[in-house]
C-alpha positions as CSV (number, residue, x, y, z in Angstrom):
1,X,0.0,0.0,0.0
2,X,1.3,3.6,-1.2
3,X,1.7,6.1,1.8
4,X,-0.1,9.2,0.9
5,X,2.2,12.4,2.4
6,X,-1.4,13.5,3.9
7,X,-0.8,10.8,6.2
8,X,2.1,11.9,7.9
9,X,2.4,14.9,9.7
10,X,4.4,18.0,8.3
11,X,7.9,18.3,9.3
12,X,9.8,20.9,10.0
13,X,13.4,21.5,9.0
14,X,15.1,20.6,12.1
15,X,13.2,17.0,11.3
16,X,10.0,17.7,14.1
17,X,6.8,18.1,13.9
18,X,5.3,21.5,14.8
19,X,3.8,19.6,17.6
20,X,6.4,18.2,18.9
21,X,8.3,22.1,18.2
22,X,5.6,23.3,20.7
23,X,6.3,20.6,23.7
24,X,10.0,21.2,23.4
25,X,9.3,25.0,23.2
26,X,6.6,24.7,26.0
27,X,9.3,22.8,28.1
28,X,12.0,25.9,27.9
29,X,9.6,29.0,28.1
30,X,7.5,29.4,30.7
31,X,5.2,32.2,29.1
32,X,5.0,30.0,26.0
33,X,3.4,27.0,28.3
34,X,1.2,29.7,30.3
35,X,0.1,31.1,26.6
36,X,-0.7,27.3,25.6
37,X,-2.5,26.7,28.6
38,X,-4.7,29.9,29.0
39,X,-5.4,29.1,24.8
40,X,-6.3,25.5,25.8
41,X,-8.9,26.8,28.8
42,X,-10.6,29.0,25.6
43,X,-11.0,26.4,23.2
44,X,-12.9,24.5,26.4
45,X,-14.6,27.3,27.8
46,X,-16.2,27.9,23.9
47,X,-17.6,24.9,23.5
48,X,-20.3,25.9,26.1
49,X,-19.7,29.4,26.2
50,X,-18.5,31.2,22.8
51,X,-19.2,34.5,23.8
52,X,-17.4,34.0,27.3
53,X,-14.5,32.6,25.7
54,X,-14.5,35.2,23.2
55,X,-14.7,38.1,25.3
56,X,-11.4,36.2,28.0
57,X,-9.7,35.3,24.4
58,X,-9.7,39.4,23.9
59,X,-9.1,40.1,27.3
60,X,-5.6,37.9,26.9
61,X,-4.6,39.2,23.7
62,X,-5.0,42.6,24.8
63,X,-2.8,42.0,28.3
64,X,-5.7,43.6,30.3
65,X,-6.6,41.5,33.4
66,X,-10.2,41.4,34.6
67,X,-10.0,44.1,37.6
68,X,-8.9,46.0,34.3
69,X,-11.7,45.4,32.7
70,X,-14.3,45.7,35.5
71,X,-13.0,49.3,36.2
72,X,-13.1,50.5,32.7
73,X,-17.0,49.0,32.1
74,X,-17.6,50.6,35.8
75,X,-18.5,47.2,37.1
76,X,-17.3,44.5,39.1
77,X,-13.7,42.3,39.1
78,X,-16.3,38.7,40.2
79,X,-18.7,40.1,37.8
80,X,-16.6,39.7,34.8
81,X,-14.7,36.9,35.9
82,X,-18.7,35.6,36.1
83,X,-19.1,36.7,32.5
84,X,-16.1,34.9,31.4
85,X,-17.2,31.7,33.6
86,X,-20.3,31.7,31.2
87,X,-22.9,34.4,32.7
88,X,-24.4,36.6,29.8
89,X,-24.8,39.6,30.4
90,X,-27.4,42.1,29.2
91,X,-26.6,43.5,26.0
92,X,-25.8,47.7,27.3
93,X,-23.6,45.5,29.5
94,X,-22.5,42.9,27.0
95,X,-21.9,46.1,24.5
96,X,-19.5,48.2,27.2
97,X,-17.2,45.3,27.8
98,X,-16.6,44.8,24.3
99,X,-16.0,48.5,23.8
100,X,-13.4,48.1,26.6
101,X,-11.9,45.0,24.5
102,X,-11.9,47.4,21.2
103,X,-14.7,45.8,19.5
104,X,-18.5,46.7,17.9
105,X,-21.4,44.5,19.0
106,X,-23.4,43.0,15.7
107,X,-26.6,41.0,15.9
108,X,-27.3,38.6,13.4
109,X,-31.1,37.7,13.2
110,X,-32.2,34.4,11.4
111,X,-35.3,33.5,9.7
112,X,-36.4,29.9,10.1
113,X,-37.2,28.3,6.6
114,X,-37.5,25.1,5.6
115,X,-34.7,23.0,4.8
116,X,-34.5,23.5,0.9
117,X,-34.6,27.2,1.7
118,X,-32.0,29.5,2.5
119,X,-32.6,31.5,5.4
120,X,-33.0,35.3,5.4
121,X,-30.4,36.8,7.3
122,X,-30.9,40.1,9.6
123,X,-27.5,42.3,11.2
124,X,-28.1,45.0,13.2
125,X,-25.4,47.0,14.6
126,X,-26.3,48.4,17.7
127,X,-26.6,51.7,18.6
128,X,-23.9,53.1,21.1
129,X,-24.9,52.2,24.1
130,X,-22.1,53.5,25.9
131,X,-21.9,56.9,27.4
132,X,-19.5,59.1,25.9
C-alpha cells in the first residue's frame, strides 16, 4: 500500500513536527506553556460558552486582566470573571465590555425556513450604548 504524504504529519526543518516544536518549546519557556494553557482553557470554555471565551480570548490578547476590565466598564472584578465563567450579560452590559476590549457589537437575526430554503439573514449594529 502507497503512503499518501497526507498521512504523515508535516515536518519541519530541524526533522519535528510542529507539535512536537511546541512541547519542546513549552518545556523551555514558561510564558509559552502559560500562553498554551490559558489558549487551551478557551477552546474548552467555547464549546459551552462562545461568547465567554470570546470576550477572556480578547481580554488575553489585549494583556488587560479582569480588575482592568471591570473598572473600565464601571462594574465588578467577580462580575466579569462571572461573564467569562459563562454568565451573559445584558446587551448595554454585554456592549460596554466589548467596547473596553476594542470591539463593535453586531446582531445577526435568522429567519427559520425550511430545509430546501435558504434562510434570510438580519445584522443590526447596535446603537452606542455606551456613554460618551
Amino acid at each position: 500500500m502507497r503512503r499518501l504524504a497526507s498521512d504523515t504529519p508535516p515536518t519541519r526543518a530541524q526533522g519535528r513536527t510542529a507539535a512536537e516544536g511546541a512541547r519542546s518549546r513549552a518545556e523551555r519557556d514558561p510564558a509559552y506553556r502559560e500562553a498554551r494553557a490559558e489558549y487551551a482553557a478557551i477552546r474548552e470554555l467555547a464549546k459551552q460558552y462562545p461568547v465567554a471565551a470570546h470576550i477572556r480570548e480578547r481580554r488575553y490578547e489585549l494583556g488587560m486582566t479582569q480588575q482592568q476590565v471591570a473598572e473600565a466598564v464601571g462594574t465588578s472584578h467577580s462580575f466579569i470573571s462571572r461573564v467569562e465563567g459563562g454568565h451573559l450579560p445584558g446587551l448595554p452590559v454585554l456592549q460596554r465590555i466589548l467596547a473596553v476590549l476594542d470591539e463593535d457589537f453586531e446582531l445577526t437575526i435568522v429567519e427559520r425556513v425550511s430545509v430546501d430554503e435558504e434562510p434570510q439573514r438580519s445584522t443590526i449594529r447596535l446603537p452606542d450604548l455606551v456613554a460618551s
